[in-house]
FIKOLZA-1660 file (N, C-alpha, C; in steps of 0.1 Angstrom, whole numbers, plus 5000, padded with zeros to 4 digits):
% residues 81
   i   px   py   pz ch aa at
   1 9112 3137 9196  A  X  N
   1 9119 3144 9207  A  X CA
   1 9130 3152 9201  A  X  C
   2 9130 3167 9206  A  X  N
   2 9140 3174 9203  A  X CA
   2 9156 3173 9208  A  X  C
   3 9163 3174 9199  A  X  N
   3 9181 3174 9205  A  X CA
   3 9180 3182 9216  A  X  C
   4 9173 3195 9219  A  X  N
   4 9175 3196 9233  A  X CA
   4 9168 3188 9246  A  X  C
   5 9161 3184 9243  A  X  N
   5 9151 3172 9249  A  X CA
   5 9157 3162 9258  A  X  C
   6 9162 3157 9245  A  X  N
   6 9171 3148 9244  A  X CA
   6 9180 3144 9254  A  X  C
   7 9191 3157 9252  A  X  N
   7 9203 3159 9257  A  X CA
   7 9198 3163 9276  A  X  C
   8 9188 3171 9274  A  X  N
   8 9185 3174 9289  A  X CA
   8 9180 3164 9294  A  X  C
   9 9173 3151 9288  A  X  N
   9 9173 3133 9296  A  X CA
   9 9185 3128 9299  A  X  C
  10 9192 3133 9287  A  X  N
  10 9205 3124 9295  A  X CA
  10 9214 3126 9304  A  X  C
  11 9217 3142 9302  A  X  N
  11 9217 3147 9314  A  X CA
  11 9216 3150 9325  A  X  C
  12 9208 3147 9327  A  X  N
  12 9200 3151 9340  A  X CA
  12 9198 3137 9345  A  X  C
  13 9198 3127 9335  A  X  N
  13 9202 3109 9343  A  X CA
  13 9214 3110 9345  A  X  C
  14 9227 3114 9339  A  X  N
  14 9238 3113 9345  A  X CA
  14 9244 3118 9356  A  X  C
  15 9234 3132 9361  A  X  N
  15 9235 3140 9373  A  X CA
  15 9232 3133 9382  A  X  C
  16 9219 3120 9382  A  X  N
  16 9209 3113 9389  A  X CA
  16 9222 3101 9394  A  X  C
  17 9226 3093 9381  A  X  N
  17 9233 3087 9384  A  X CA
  17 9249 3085 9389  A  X  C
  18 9252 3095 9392  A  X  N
  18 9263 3104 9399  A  X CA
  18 9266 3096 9417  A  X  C
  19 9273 3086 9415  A  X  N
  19 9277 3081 9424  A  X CA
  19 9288 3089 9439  A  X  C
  20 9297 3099 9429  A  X  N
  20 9302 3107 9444  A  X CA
  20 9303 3118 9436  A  X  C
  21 9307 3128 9443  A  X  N
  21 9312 3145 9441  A  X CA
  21 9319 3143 9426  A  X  C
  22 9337 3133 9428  A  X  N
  22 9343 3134 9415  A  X CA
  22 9335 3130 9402  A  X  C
  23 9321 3125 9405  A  X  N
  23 9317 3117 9392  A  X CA
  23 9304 3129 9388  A  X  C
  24 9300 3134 9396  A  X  N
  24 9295 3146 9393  A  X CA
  24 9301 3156 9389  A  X  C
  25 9311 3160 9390  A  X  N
  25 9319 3170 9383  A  X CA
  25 9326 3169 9369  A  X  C
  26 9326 3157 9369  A  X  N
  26 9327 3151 9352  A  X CA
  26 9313 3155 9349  A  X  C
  27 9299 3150 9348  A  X  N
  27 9289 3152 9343  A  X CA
  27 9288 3171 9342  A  X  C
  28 9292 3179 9355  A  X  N
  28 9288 3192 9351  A  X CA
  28 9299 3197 9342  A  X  C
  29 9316 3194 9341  A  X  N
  29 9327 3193 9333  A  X CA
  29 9321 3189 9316  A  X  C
  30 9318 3183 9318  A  X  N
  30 9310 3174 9300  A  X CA
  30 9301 3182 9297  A  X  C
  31 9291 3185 9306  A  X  N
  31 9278 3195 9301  A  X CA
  31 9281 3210 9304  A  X  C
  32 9289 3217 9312  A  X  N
  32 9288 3229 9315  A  X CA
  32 9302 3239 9314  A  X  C
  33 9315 3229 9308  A  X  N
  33 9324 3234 9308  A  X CA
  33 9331 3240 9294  A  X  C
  34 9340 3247 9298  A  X  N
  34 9345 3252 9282  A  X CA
  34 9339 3244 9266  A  X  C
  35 9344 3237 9261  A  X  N
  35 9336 3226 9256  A  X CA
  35 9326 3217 9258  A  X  C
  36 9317 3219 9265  A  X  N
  36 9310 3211 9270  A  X CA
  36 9297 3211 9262  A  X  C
  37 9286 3199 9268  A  X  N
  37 9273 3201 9254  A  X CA
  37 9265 3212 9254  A  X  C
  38 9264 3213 9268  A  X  N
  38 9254 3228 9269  A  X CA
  38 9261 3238 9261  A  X  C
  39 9272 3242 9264  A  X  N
  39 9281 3255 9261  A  X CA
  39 9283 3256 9246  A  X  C
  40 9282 3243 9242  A  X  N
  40 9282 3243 9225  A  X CA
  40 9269 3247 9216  A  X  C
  41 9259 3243 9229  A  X  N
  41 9245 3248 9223  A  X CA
  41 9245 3262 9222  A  X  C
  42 9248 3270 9233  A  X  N
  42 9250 3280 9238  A  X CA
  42 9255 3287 9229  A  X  C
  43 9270 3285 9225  A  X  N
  43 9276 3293 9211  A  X CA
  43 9269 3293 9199  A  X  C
  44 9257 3284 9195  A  X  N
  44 9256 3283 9183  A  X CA
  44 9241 3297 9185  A  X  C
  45 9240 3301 9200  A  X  N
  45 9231 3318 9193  A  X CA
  45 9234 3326 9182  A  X  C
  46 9247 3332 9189  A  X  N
  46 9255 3338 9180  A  X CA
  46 9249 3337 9164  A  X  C
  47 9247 3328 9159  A  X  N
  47 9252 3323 9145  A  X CA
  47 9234 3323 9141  A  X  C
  48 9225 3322 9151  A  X  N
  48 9209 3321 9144  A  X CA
  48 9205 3333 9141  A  X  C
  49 9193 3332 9136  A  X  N
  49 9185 3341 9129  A  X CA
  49 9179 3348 9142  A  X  C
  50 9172 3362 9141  A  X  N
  50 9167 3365 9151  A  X CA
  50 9153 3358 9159  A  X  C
  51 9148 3352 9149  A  X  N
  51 9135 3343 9150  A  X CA
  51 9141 3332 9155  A  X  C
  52 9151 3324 9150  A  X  N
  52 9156 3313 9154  A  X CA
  52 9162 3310 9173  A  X  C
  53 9165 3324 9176  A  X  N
  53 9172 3328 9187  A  X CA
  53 9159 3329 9197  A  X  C
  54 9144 3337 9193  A  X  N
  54 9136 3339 9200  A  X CA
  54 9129 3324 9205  A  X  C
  55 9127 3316 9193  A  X  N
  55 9123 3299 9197  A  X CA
  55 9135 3291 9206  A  X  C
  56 9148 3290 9207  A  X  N
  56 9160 3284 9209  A  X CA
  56 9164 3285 9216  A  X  C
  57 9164 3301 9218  A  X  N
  57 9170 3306 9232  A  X CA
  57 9169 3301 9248  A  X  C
  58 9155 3307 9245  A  X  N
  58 9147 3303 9261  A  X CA
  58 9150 3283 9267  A  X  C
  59 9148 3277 9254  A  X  N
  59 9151 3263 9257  A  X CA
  59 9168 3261 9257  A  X  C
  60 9177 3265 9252  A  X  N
  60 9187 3262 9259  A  X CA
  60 9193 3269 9271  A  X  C
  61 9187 3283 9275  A  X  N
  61 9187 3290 9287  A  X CA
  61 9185 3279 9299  A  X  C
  62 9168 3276 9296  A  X  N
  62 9165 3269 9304  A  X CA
  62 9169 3251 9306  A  X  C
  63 9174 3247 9293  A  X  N
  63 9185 3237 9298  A  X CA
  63 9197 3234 9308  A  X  C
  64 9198 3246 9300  A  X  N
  64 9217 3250 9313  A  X CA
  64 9218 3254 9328  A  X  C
  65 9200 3262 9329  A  X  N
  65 9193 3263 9345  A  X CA
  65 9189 3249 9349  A  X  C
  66 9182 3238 9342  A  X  N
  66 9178 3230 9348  A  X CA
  66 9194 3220 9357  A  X  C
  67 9201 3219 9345  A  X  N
  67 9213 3207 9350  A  X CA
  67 9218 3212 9360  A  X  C
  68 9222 3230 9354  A  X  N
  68 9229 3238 9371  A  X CA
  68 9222 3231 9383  A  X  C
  69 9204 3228 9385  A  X  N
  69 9201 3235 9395  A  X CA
  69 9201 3219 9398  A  X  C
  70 9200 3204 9391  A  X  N
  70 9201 3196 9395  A  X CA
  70 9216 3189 9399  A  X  C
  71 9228 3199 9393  A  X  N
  71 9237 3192 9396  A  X CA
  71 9240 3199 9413  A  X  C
  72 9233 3213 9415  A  X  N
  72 9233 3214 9431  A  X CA
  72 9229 3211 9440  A  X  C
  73 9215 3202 9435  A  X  N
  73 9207 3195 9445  A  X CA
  73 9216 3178 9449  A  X  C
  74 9217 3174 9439  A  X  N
  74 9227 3163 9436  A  X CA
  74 9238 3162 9447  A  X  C
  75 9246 3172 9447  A  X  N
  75 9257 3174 9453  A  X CA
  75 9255 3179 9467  A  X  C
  76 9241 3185 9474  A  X  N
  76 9236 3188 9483  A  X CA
  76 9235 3170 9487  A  X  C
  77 9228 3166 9486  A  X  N
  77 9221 3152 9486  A  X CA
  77 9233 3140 9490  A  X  C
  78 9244 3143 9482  A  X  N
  78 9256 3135 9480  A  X CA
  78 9266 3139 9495  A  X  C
  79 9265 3154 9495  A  X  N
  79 9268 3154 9511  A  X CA
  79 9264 3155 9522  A  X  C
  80 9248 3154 9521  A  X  N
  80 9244 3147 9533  A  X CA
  80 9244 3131 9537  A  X  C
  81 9248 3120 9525  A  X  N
  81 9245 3116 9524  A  X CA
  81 9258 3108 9533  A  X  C
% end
């Protein structure tokens, strides 16, 4: 399993296991914020090869779309609830 793999299971369980709004916002704060894991993945384009960027890219693009779109549904969920 790949680090981004990886990171997007755990993720995406800590969005799942997101008990209220404040505990959710830690989880998108830890993964989506200034320092956070996504964002760190994110920086390290910059620094790859153009070949490296064409394999890499789209999976951490599409990392940082999946958590967004589960930490919305989440939080939808959380206030209907």
């Amino acid at each position: 399993m790949s680090d981004i793999a990886k990171l997007e299971t755990e993720l995406l369980g800590a969005v799942e296991g997101a008990a209220d709004e404040a505990a959710l916002e830690a989880v998108r704060i830890s993964a989506l914020g200034k320092s956070g894991s996504v964002s760190a993945l994110l920086k390290t384009l910059g620094a790859m090869t153009p070949d490296e960027r064409k394999s890499k890219g789209p999976a951490i693009n599409g990392l940082k779309d999946k958590v967004t779109q589960a930490i919305a549904a989440r939080k939808d969920a959380l206030a209907n609830a």
